[in-house]
N, C-alpha and C positions, 0 to 999 in steps of 0.2 A: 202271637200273630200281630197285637197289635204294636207291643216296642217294635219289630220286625219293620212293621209299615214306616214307622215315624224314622224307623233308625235308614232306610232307602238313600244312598248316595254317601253314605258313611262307614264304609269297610270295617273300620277297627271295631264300630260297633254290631254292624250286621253280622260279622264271622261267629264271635260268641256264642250271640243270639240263637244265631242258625244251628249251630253245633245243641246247644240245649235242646231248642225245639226239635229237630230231625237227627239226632245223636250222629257219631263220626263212626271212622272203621275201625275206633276201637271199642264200639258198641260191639259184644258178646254175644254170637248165634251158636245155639244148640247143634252138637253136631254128634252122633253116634259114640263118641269115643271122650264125650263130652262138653267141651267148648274150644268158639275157636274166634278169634273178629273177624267182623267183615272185612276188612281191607285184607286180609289174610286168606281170608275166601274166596275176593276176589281176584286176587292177584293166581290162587289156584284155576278158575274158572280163565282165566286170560289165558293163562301157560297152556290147559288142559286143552281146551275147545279151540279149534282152527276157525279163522273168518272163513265164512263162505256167503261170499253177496249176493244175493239174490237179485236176478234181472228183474229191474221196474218197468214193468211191462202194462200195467195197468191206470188208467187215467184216474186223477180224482172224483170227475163226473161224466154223463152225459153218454156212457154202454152200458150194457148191461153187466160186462164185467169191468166195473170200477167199485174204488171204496163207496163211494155213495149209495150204488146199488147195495153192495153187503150192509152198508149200515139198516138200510131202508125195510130188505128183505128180511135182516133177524129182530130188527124193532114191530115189525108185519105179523113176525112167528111170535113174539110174548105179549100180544095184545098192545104195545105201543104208537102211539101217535108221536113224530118225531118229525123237523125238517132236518135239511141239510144244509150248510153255505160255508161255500169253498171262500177262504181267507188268504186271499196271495201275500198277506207279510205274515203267517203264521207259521212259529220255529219249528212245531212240535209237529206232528203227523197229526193229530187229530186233539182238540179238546172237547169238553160238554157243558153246556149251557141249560139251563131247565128242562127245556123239551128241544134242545137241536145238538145236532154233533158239529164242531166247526172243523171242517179238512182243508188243509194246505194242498197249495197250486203246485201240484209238480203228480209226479207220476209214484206207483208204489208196487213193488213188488207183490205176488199172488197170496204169501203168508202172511205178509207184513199186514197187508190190505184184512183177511179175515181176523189178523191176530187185533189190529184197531178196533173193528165192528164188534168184535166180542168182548174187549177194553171198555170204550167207552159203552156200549149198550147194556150188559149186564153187568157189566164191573160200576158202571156210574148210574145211569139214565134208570135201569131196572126198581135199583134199590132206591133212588130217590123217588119214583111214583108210588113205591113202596111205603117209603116214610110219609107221603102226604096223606095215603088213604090211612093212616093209624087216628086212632084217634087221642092221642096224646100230641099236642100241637108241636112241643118240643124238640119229637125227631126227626122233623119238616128242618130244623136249625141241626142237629148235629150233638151229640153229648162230647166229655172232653177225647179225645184220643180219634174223633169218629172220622177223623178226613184220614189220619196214614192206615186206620182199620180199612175202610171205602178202597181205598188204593192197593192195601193187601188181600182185598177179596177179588179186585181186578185184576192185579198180577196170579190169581191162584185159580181167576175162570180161562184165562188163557193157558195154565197148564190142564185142567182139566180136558180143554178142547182141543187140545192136540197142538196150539199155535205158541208156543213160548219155547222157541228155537235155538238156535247159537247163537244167532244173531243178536236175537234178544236179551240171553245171557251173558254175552259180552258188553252188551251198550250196558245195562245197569250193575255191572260188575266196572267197568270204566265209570261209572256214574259215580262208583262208591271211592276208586280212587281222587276223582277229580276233585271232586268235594274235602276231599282227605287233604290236598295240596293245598287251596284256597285257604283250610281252616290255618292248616301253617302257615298262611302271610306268601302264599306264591302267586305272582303275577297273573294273570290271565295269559298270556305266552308261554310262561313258564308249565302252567298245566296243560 
């Protein structure tokens, strides 16, 4: 993470890097019949799953049905104390900061919306108040592998909850091509 940081503005050497640290789609997932890459998977999940957009219909804050409320209401239901602050130059739908969720200024569909609250709050926010009350100081920091673990517990509390959609299936199945493109040396236009 930290060559990563230092290599920032320097392509030839962040793609490498990146590929090591967050492996490519020709990283090898388990699949019934025995393996297959992601980018192979992905490209199945593209072909398979039709988009179906979901009308944004809900504001980031200030009703009661926005993301904010659903953050607020499932941090309410696991004993969490949490703010919220909406970030108008923020890319991502939502990230997590110690005890806040930041949401981007624009509007968001009704699964999108609970499929975030349940991302960031128990996929992030849970497990870290989690780590602070251990008493091994340690897990408060993270062991090696613990941020793409964190992230696959979040991607797997959104399938449990019923919200990890097409939608969703296709942005990080495009997620795994894009990154796939980059590693070969393709332009940002090109991907």
């Amino acid at each position: 993470d930290l060559l990563l940081l230092d290599a920032l503005g320097t392509p030839r050497l962040v793609r490498p890097l990146s590929a090591r640290r967050f492996g490519t789609g020709a990283t090898l997932a388990p699949i019934a019949t025995g393996h297959r890459s992601l980018a192979a998977c992905a490209r199945i999940i593209l072909d398979r799953l039709e988009p179906r957009p979901e009308a944004r219909e809900l504001p980031a804050e200030g009703v009661r049905d926005s993301l904010a409320a659903f953050v607020l209401h499932l941090a309410r239901a696991v004993g969490l104390q949490v703010t919220v602050q909406v970030e108008p130059r923020l890319a991502a739908g939502a990230a997590t900061g110690e005890h806040t969720v930041f949401i981007a200024q624009r509007r968001f569909g009704r699964v999108e919306a609970q499929r975030l609250a349940v991302h960031e709050v128990l996929g992030h926010l849970l497990v870290a108040a989690n780590a602070r009350a251990q008493p091994l100081g340690l897990l408060q920091w993270g062991t090696a592998g613990a941020f793409v673990d964190q992230e696959g517990l979040a991607l797997h509390m959104e399938e449990l909850f019923g919200v990890m959609d097409a939608a969703r299936l296709r942005t990080l199945a495009g997620r795994v091509l894009a990154t796939d493109f980059m590693h070969a040396g393709a332009s940002f236009g090109e991907t």
